[in-house]
N, C-alpha and C positions, 0 to 999 in steps of 0.2 A: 415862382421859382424858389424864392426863401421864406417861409424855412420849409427843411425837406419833412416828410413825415413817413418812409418807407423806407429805413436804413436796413443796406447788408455791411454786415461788418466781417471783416477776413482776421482773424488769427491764428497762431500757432498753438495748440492750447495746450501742445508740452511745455509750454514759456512757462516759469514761476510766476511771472509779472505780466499783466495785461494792460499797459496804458493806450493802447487803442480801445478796448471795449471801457476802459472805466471813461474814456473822453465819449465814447459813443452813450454810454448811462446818460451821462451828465446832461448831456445836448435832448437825449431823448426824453427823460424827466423837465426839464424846463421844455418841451415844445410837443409834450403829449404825441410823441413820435412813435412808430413799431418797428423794432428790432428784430434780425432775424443774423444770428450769429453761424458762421462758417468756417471750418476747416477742410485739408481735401488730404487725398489718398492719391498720388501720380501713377501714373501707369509706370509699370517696368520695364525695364532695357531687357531686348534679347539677353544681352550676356547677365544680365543680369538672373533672370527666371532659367537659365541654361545651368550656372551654379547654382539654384535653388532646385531646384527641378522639381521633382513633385511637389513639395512645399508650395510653390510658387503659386500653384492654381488658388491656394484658398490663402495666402497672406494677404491680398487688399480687403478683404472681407473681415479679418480677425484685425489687421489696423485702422479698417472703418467701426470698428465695434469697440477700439478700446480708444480714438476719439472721439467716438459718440461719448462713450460715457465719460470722457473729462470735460464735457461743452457741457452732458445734463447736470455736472456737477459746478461749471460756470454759472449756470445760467438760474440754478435755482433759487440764489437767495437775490438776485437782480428780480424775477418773476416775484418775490415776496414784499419786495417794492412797490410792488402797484402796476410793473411795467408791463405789456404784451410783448413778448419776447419767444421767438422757435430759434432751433438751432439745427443743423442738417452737416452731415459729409459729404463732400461734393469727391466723385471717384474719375479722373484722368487730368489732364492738363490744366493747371492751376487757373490761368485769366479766360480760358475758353470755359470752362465751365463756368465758372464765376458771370463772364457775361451768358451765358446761357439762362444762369438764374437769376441775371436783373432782365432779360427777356421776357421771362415766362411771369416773374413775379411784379414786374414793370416798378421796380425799385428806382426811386430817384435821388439814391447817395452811395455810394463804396465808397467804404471806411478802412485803410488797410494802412500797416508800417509800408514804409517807400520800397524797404529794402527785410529781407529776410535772413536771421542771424545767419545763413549757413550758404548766403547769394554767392554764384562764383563771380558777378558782376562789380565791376570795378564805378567807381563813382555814385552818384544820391541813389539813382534808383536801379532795384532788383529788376530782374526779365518778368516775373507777371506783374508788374507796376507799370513796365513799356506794353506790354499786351493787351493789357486794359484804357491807356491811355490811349492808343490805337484804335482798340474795337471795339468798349463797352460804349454804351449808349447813354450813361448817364453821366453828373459832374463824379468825380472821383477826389476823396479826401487822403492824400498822402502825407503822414504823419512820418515826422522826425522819431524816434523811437526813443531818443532818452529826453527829449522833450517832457516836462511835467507841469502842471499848473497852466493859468489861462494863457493866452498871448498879450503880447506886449506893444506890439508894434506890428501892420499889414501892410501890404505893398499890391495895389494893381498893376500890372501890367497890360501895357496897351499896343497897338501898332497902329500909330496916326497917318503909316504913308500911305496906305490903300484908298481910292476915293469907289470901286465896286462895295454894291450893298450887304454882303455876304460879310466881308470883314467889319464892315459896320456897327453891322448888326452884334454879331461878334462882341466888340470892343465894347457896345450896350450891356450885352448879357453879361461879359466882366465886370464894367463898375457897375452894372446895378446889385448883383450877388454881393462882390465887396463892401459895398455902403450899407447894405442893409445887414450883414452878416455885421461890419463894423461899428455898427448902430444900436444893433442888439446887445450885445459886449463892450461896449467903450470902449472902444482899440482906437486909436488915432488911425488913418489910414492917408497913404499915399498912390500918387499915380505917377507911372512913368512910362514915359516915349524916348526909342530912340532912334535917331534919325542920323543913317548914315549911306554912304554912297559904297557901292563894292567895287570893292577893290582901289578903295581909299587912300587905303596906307602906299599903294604903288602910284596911283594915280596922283598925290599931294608930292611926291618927290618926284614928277616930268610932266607934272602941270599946273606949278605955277605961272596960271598967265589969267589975265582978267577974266575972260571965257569960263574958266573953270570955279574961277569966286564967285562970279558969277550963277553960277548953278548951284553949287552948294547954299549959297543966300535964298535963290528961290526956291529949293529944296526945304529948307528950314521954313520957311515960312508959308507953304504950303503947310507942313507936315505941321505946324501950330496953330494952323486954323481950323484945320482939321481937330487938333488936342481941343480946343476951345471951342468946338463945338459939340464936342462929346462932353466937355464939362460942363459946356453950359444946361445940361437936361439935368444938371445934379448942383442946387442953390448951394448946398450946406456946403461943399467939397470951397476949403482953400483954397485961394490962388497959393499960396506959400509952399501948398503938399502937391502941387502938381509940376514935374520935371521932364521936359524938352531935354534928352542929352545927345550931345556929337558922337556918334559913332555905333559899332556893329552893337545888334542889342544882343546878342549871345557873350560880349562882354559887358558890358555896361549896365546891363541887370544883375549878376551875378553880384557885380563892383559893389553896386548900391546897396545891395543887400545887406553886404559882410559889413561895407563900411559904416551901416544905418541900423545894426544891431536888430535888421526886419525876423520876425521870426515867422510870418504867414505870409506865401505870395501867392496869389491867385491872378492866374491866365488861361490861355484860350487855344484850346488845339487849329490847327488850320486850315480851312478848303482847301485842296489841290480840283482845279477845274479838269475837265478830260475824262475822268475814272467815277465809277460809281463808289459814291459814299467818303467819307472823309477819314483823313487821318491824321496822327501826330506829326507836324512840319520839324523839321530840319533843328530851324532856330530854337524851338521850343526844346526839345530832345538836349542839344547844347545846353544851355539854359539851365532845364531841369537837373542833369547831371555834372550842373558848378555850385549849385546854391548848396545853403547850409541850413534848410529853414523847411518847415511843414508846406505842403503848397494844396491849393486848390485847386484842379484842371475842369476849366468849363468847354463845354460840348456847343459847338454850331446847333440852333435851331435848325431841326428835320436833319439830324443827324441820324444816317441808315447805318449800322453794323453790318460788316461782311459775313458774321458770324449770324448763325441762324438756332433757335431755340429748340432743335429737335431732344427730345428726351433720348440718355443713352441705353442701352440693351438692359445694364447695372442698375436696378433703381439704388439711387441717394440713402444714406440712411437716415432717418429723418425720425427726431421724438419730439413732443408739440409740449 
């Protein structure tokens, strides 16, 4: 699982500054990794190609060709490095095409800012950062954007209430990717569960009565046996960095976060049982759009995209 060695990395490459691809360099030079750098071209709105009108037919083509050649002029003195590195225009909808190209190219990292300077999206992350975290089939690297230099400080995230092996397994692939990614780097790393009962806050104001203490006691102590047995497959991991907390983990991660100066969180998209293939849960979505910190999203083993890899009519423009 770590480390990855097939990076696609997403940028804007109108940006003056690139600290997504200069973090992707970095990681690819220490880990003999291949790059393959990305920009894309949207399709247009009726009303849009209606005001353009004849124009219209050949403007994706003439804005694929004048990002092509600001990627071939990214990416050359990177290739002068020693790295293997291609770059391509990807032409319609940002995260479908994008997983389209970890489909075909069976990439096991997207590398992209959370959020793009011009998102009309409110909170951490832009609409193709929720698309991908959705539909791509690989872990996905979201990057704070004015974030510079190494990290400081990681946080896993866990969910210790489930005893099905799906979520398990799951909460595996988190802290194994964490530990090893925070092992690589000497990041201190921590891990949190949180453990709350819904609809808490209503239920602790009209049921106060032993019954109900009762539950929550053996709720917590379920959900720590569980914590404690996911840590115990990892020797190295503190007791001291490992945190049991009361209450909805859509706050209480966010909480830990800000209050713990975490600058990297890595967690875990969620099975929904019933539907083919998986997607990003509830909690996580919350979650992801309170933090203030780069985060890592890992993908369920035999995770199937709804999104299928058919090449579109457009080829890509692509210089190697």
């Amino acid at each position: 699982m770590y480390p990855f060695h097939n990076i696609l990395v997403v940028i804007d490459s109108a940006e003056p500054e690139q600290p997504v691809l200069d973090r992707a360099v970095d990681y690819a030079l220490k880990h003999q990794a291949e790059l393959t750098v990305v920009d894309s071209v949207p399709e247009f709105r009726w009303a849009q190609k209606l005001v353009l009108s004849a124009e219209a037919e050949h403007l994706p083509e003439l804005l694929a060709r004048e990002k092509s050649e600001r990627l071939r002029k990214l990416v050359a003195p990177i290739r002068r490095r020693g790295l293997k590195i291609t770059h391509r225009v990807l032409m319609g909808r940002s995260s479908l095409e994008i997983t389209k190209q970890v489909l075909r190219h069976k990439h096991d990292l997207v590398m992209k800012a959370a959020k793009g300077q011009h998102s009309r999206q409110t909170g951490f992350l832009g609409t193709t950062a929720q698309g991908l975290l959705r539909n791509c089939p690989c872990t996905i690297w979201l990057l704070k954007p004015e974030h510079r230099g190494p990290f400081q400080r990681a946080l896993a995230a866990v969910d210790a209430r489930p005893n099905d092996l799906d979520h398990a397994e799951l909460n595996f692939r988190i802290l194994q990717l964490a530990s090893e990614y925070c092992t690589d780097e000497s990041i201190p790393l921590d891990v949190i569960s949180a453990c709350g009962i819904e609809g808490d806050a209503y239920l602790g104001n009209y049921a106060l009565t032993d019954e109900y203490r009762s539950m929550v006691a053996s709720l917590r102590a379920e959900n720590q046996q569980n914590l404690n047995l996911l840590i115990s497959r990892f020797k190295s991991m503190p007791p001291k960095n490992v945190h049991l907390l009361h209450g909805e983990a859509s706050t209480e991660i966010p909480a830990f976060q800000v209050r713990n100066g975490v600058d990297l969180l890595v967690l875990g998209t969620v099975a929904r049982s019933g539907i083919s293939g998986f997607f990003l849960g509830n909690t996580a979505e919350v979650i992801l759009n309170k933090v203030e910190c780069s985060v890592l999203a890992v993908k369920p083993a035999g995770f199937v995209s709804p999104v299928k890899a058919r090449s579109r009519k457009r080829v890509p423009v692509v210089v190697m």
